[in-house]
C-alpha positions as CSV (number, residue, x, y, z in Angstrom):
1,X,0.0,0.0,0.0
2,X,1.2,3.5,-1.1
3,X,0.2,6.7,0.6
4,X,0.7,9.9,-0.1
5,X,3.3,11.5,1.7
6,X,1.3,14.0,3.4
7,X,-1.1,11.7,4.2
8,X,-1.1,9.6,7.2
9,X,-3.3,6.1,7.9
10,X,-4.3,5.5,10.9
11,X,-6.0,2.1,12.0
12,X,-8.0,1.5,15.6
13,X,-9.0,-2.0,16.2
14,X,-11.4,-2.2,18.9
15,X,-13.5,-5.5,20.7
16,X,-13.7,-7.1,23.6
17,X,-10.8,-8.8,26.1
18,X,-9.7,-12.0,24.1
19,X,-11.5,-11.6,20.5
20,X,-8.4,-11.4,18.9
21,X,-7.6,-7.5,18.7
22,X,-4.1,-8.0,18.8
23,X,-3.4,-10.4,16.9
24,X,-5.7,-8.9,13.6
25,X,-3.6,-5.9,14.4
26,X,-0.4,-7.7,13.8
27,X,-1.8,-9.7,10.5
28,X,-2.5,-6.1,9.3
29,X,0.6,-4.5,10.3
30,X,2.8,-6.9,8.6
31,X,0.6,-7.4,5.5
32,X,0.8,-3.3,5.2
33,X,4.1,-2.9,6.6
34,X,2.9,-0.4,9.2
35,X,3.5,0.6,12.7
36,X,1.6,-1.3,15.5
37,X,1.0,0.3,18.7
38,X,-0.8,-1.6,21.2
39,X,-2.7,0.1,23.7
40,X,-1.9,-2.3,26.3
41,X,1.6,-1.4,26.3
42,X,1.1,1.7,27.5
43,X,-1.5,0.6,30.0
44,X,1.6,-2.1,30.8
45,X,3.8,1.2,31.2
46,X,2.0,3.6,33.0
47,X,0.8,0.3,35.5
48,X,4.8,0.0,35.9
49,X,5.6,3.5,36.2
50,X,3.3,3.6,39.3
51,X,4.4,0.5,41.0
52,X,8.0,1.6,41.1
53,X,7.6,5.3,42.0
54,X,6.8,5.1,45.7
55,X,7.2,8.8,45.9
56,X,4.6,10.3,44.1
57,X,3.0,13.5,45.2
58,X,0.7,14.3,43.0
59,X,-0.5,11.6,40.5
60,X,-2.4,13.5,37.7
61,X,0.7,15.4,36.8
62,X,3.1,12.5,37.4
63,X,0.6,10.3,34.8
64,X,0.8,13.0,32.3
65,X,4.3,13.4,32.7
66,X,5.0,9.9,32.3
67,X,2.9,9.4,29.4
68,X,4.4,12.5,27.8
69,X,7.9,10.6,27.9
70,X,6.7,7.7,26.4
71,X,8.8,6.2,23.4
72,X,8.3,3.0,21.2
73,X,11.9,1.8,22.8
74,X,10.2,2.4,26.7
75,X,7.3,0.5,25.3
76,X,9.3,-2.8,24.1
77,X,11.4,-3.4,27.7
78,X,10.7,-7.2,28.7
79,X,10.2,-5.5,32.4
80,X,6.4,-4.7,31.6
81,X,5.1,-8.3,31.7
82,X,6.9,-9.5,35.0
């Protein structure tokens, strides 16, 4: 698939826990060659952030901090699923 280079795609897969989101959004990605971001990464993330940060004053602006800093590289560390 060629786009446009001013044009970006943008896909959202959406359904409920275990119908097979994630792994349609791979199939697609790889068919397509596009990005995949999954949202439970940065559910994973955020969930990790938290845990480890014993410290936190205020957590609205530490959350948006945190999710501010996000990067595809944070998102991929094996630490998320332990």
């Amino acid at each position: 698939m060629k786009l446009k280079k001013n044009i970006k795609l943008l896909i959202a897969v959406d359904g409920g826990a275990g119908s097979g989101k994630t792994t349609g959004a791979k199939l697609i990605s790889k068919k397509y060659k596009l990005n995949l971001l999954s949202s439970g990464k940065l559910y994973r993330y955020i969930a990790f952030k938290l845990i480890n940060n014993k410290t936190i004053k205020n957590k609205k602006l530490f959350l948006v901090k945190t999710a501010n800093k996000i990067t595809l590289k944070k998102l991929k560390d094996r630490k998320l699923y332990s």
